[in-house]
C-alpha positions in Angstrom: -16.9 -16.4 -7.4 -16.4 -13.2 -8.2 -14.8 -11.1 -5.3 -11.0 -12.1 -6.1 -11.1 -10.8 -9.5 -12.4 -7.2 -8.2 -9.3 -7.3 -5.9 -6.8 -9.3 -7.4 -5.2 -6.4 -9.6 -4.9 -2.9 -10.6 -7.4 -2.5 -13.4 -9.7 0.6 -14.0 -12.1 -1.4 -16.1 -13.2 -4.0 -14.4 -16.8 -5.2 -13.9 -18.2 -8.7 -12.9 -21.4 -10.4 -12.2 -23.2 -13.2 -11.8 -26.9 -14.9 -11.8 -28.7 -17.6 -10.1 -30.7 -20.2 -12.3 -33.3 -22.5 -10.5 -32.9 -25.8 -11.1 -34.2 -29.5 -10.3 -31.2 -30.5 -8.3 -29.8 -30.3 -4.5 -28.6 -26.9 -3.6 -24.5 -27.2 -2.7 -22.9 -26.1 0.1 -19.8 -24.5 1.5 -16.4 -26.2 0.4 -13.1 -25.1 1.1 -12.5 -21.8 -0.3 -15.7 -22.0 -1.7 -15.6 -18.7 -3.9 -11.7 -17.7 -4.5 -11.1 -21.7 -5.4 -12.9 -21.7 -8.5 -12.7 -18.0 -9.1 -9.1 -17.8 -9.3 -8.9 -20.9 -11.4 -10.8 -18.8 -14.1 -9.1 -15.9 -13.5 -5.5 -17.1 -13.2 -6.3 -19.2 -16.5 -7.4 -15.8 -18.0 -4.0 -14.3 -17.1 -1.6 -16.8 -18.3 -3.8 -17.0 -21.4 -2.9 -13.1 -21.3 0.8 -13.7 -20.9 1.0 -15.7 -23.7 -0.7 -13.1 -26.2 1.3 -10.5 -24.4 4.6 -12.5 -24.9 5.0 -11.4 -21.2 6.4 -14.1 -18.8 3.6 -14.9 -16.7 5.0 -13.1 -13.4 6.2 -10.1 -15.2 2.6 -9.8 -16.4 1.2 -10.0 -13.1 4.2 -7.9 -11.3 3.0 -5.1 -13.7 -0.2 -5.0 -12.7 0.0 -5.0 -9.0 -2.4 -3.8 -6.9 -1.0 -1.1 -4.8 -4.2 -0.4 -2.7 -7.6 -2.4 -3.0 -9.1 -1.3 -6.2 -12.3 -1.6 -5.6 -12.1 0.9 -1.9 -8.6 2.8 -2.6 -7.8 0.9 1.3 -4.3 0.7 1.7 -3.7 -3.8 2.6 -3.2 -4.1 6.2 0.2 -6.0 4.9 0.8 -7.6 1.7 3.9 -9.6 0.4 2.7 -10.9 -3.1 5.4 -10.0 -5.1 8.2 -11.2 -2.4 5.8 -14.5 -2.9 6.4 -14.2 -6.5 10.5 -14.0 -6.2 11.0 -16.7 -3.6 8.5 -19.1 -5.2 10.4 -18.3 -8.8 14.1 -18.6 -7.2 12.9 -22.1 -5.3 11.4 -23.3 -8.3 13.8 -22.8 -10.9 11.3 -20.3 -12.8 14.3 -18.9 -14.8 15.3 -21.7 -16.1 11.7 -22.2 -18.1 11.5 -22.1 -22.3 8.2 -20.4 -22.4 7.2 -22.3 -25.8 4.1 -24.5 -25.5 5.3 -28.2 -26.0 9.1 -27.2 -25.5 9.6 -29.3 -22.5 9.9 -33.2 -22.4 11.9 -36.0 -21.2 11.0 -39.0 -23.2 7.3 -40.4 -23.4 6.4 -37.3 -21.7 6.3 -33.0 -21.8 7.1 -31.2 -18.9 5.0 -28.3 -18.5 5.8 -25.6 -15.4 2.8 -23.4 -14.4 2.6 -20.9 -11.7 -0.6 -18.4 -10.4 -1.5 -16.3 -7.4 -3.5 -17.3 -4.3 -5.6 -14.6 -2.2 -7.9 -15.2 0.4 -9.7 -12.5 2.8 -8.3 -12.4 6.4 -11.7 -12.4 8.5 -12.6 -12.8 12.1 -15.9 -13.7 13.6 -17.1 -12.5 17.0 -15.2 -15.1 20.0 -14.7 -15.2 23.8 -12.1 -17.1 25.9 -11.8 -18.0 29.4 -8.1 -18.2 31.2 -7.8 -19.5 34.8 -4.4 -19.8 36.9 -4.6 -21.8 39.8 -2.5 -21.5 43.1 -0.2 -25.1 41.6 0.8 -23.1 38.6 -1.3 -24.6 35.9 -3.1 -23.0 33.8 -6.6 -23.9 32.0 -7.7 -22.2 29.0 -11.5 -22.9 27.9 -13.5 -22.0 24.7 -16.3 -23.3 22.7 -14.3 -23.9 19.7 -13.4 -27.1 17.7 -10.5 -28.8 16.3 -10.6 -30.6 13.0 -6.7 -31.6 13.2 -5.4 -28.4 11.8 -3.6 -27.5 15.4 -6.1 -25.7 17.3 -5.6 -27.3 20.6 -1.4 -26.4 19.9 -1.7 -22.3 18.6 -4.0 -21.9 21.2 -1.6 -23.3 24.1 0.9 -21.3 22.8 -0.9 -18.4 22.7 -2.1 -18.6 26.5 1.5 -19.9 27.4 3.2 -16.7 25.6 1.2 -13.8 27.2 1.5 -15.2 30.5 5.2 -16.0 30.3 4.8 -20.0 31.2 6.3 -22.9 29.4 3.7 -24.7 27.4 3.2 -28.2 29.3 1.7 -25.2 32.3 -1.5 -24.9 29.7 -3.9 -27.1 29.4 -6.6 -26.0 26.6 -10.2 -27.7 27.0 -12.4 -27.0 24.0 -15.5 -29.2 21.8 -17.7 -27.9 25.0 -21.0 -25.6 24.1 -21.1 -25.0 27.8 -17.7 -23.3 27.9 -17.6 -19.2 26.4 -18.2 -18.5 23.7 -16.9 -19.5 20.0 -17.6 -19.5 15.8 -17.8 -22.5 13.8 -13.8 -23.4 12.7 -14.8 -22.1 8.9 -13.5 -19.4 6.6 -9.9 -19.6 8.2 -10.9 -17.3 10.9 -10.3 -20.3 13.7 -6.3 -18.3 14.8 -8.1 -15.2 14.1 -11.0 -15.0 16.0 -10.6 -17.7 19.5 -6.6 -16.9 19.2 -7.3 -13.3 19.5 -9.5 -13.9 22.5 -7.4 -16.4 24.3 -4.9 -13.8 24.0 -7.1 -10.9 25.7 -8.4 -13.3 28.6 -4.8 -14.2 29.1 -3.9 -10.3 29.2 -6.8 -9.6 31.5 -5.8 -12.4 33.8 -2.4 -11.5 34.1 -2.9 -7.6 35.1 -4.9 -9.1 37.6 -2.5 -10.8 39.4 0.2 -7.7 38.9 -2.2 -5.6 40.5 -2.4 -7.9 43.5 1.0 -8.0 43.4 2.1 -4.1 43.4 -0.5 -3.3 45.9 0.7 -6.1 48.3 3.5 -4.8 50.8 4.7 -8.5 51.4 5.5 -8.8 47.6 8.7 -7.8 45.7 6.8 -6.2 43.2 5.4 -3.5 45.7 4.4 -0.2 44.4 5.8 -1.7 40.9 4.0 0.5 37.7 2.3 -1.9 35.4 4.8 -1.5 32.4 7.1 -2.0 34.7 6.9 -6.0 35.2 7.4 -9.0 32.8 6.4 -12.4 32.6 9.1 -15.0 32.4 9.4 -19.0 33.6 6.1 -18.5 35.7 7.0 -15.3 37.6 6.7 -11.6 37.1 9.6 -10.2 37.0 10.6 -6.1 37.6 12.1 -5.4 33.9 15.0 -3.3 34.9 16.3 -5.7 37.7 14.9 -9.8 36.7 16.2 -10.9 40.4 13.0 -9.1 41.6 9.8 -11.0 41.3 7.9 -14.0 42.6 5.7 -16.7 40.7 1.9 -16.6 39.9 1.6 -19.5 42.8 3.0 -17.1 45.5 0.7 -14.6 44.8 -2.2 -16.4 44.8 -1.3 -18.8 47.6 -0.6 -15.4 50.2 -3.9 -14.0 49.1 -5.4 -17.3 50.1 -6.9 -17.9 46.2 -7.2 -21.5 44.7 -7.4 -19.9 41.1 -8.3 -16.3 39.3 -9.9 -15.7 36.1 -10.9 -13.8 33.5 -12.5 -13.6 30.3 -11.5 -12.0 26.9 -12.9 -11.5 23.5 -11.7 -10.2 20.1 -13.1 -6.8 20.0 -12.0 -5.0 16.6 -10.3 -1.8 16.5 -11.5 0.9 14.4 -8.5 1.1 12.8 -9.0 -2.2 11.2 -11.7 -1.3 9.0 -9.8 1.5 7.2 -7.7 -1.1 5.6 -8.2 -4.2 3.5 -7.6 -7.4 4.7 -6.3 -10.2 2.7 -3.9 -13.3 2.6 -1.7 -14.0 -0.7 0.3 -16.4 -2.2 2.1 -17.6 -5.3 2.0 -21.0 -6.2 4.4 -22.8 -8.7 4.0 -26.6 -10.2 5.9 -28.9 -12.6 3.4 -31.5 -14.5 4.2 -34.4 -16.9 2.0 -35.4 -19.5 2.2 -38.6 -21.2 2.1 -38.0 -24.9 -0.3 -41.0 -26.0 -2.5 -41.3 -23.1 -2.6 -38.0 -22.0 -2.3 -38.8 -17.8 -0.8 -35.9 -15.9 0.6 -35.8 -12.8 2.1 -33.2 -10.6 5.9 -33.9 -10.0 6.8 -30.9 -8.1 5.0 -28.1 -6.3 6.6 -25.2 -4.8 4.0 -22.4 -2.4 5.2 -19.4 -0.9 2.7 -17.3 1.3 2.6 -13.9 2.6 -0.1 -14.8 5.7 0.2 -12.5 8.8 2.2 -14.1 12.2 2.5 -17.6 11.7 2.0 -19.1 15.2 3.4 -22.4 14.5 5.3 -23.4 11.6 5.1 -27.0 11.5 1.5 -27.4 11.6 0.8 -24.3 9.4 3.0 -25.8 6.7 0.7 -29.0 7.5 -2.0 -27.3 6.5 -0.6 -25.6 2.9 0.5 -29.0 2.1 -2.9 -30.4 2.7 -4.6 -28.0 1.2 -2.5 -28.3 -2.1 -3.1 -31.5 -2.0 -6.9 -30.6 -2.3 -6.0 -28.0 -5.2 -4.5 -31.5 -6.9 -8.0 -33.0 -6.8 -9.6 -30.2 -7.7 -7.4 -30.0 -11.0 -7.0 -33.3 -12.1 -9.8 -35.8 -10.2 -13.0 -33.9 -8.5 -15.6 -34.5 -10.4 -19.5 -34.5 -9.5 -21.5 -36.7 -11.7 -25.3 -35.8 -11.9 -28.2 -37.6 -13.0 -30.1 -35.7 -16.1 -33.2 -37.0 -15.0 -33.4 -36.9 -11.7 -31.1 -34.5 -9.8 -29.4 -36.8 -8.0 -25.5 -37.4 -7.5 -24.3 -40.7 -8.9 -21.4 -40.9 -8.0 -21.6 -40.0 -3.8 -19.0 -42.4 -2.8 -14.9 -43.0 -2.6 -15.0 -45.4 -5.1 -16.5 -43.5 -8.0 -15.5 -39.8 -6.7 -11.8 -39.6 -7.0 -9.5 -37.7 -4.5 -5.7 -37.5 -4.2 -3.7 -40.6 -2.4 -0.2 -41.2 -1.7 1.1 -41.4 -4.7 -0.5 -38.4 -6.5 1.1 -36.3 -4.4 4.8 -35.0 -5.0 7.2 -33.4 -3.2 5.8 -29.8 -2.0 8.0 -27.1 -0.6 5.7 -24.6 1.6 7.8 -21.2 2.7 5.9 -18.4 4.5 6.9 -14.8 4.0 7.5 -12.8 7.6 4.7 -10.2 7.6 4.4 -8.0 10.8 0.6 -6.8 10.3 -0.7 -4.8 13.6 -4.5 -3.9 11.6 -5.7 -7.3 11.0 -6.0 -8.0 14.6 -4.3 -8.3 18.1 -2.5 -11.6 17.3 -1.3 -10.3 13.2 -2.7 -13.7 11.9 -4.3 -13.6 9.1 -5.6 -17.6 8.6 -4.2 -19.9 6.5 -6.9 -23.1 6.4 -7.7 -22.0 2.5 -5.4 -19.9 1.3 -3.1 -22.8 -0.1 -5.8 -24.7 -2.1 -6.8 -21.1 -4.3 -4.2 -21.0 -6.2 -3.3 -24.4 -7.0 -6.3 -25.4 -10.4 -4.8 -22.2 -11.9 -1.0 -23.3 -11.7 -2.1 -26.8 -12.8 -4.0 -26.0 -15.9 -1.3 -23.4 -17.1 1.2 -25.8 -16.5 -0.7 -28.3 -18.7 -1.0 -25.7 -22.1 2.9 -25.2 -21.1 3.0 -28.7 -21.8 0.7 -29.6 -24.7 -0.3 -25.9 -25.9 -4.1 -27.1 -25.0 -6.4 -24.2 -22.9 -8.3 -26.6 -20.7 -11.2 -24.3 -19.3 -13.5 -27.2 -17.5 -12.3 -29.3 -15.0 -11.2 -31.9 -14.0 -8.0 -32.2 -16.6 -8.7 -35.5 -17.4 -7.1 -37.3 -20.4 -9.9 -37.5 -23.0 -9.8 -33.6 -22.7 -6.1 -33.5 -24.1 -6.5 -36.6 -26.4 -9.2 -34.6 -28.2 
């Protein structure tokens, strides 16, 4: 709850903690982004709360108190494109164009309130392994114990294998859901791209100087006596660099050496150089909301989120994901609520019908840009993870645009109208 604010910004005196109470009641569990979420919904309330007193825009307050380095450490960020998230998010929105006045913004029965606050999320790996295998027709099967909850696993991952090995995608195939196969973490904490992407790619890279070594020891191949660095991958053949007529596919390798298939097997070891620098996604996110004035119902009209996240590997379903993970910052702000018995612990309301969540026609129109970050500490691959980044900043822009609209601080959520009709 509390590691954001430590990092968030440059501020010698900061200090935060936090205690555990025992209870009568069910102990909850993980959620996405289960500690910046609510975190920098407090904190990002606290600074727009600060802007205001300040008479500072909101993003000038924040610009000014950037955080050059991690504070807490002194690490310099691996890569870090907050305040180009701040600019682009502002010039998409329209930011300029805002009258900071509380309450200064309507269009008939309702006020128009535009809020904005950062996103951060760390960039974290767990420990993964990957197994790559060419056979002698040209295919390609990639294999790890990983799963796929429809955020694009199966697709990064295929494009991963297909890119270091210099084949065209429909070459890969990319089995996975399998405990038997190597090795993989639970898809959790946005480390899926990280951790199996950065294996796939060694086991791919392993595979592949296998077969160039066959190749430049081989006085029947093209590539004979070839160096190493000397040979790139391109349509299914390696190819000699300074002269791409020379070269012969994987199949005519392995056919003349009599193999049906070679393999190898690759994991995401960590340099040392990665732990001398701190590792984190950020993010700005902006939002329009309209308030009616005598019932109090908001609803988000506009969203605009721009992300500084390491190599995107694909951008359709990465912006998939920010969308859908907005869409969960929506809930959280204005529907999400769990309802507990006093007397017995219990949650009353454990079901669709009585625990609201976004649909269709809660959510507007959301513009997701990503800001180009080359980052070669965070890993092999330069991805960072995305899966939660897009839901952390979302509360906090909701509930600042809300007192932008009705000049009420709403500190407990959901924002639900009997909180602004009070």
């Amino acid at each position: 709850m509390t590691m954001a604010t430590n990092m968030m910004y440059s501020c010698p005196n900061v200090e935060t903690n936090y205690r555990l109470g025992r209870i009568n009641a069910g102990t909850p569990t993980f959620m996405r982004a289960p500690g910046e979420a609510p975190g920098m919904f407090a904190l990002e309330s606290a600074m727009d709360e600060l802007s205001y007193a300040l008479e500072l825009d909101p993003i000038e307050l924040r610009a000014r108190n950037h955080a050059d380095v991690e504070p807490a450490t002194g690490h310099p960020w691996s890569s870090k494109s907050l305040k180009e998230c701040y600019q682009r998010g502002a010039e998409i929105f329209g930011w300029k164009h805002r009258n900071s006045k509380p309450g200064s913004m309507s269009d008939g029965e309702s006020l128009i309130g535009w809020g904005m606050a950062s996103a951060t999320f760390p960039a974290n790996s767990f420990p993964a392994t990957a197994k790559v295998t060419i056979y002698n027709s040209g295919e390609i099967l990639v294999e790890s114990a990983t799963h796929d909850l429809g955020t694009g696993t199966y697709t990064v991952m295929t494009q991963v294998a297909a890119e270091v090995l210099g084949v065209s995608v429909e070459k890969v195939e990319f089995k996975l859901g399998d405990t038997n196969l190597s090795k993989a973490p639970i898809t959790g904490n946005s480390t899926t791209a990280s951790s199996v992407g950065t294996a796939v790619q060694a086991a791919a890279t392993k595979v592949r100087s296998k077969v160039v070594e066959m190749a430049i020891y081989d006085s029947d191949s093209p590539l004979y006596q070839a160096k190493l660095e000397e040979v790139i991958f391109e349509s299914g053949k390696l190819l000699l660099k300074n002269n791409p007529a020379v070269g012969e596919s994987y199949q005519e390798i392995l056919s003349r050496h009599g193999l049906e298939n070679i393999e190898a097997v690759g994991n995401n070891t960590s340099k040392q150089q990665q732990q001398e620098y701190a590792k984190h996604s950020f993010g700005a996110t902006f939002v329009e909301v309209r308030v009616d004035r005598l019932l109090g119902e908001v609803r988000v009209t506009r969203c605009v989120g721009v992300y500084g996240a390491g190599r995107i590997l694909n951008a359709k379903t990465a912006r998939s994901q920010m969308i859908g993970g907005i869409t969960w910052g929506i809930g959280m702000a204005l529907m999400e609520h769990t309802v507990m018995s006093p007397h017995y612990g219990r949650i009353l309301n454990h079901n669709l019908s009585d625990y609201l969540i976004p649909v269709q026609l809660d959510v507007p129109d959301i513009q997701v840009q990503f800001v180009e970050e080359e980052d070669p500490y965070v890993n092999a691959l330069g991805t960072k993870g995305i899966g939660e980044l897009s839901i952390v900043g979302v509360a906090g822009a909701i509930a600042n645009a809300v007192y932008h609209a009705t000049g009420k601080r709403i500190r407990d959520l959901p924002i639900t109208p009997d909180k602004l009709l009070e």
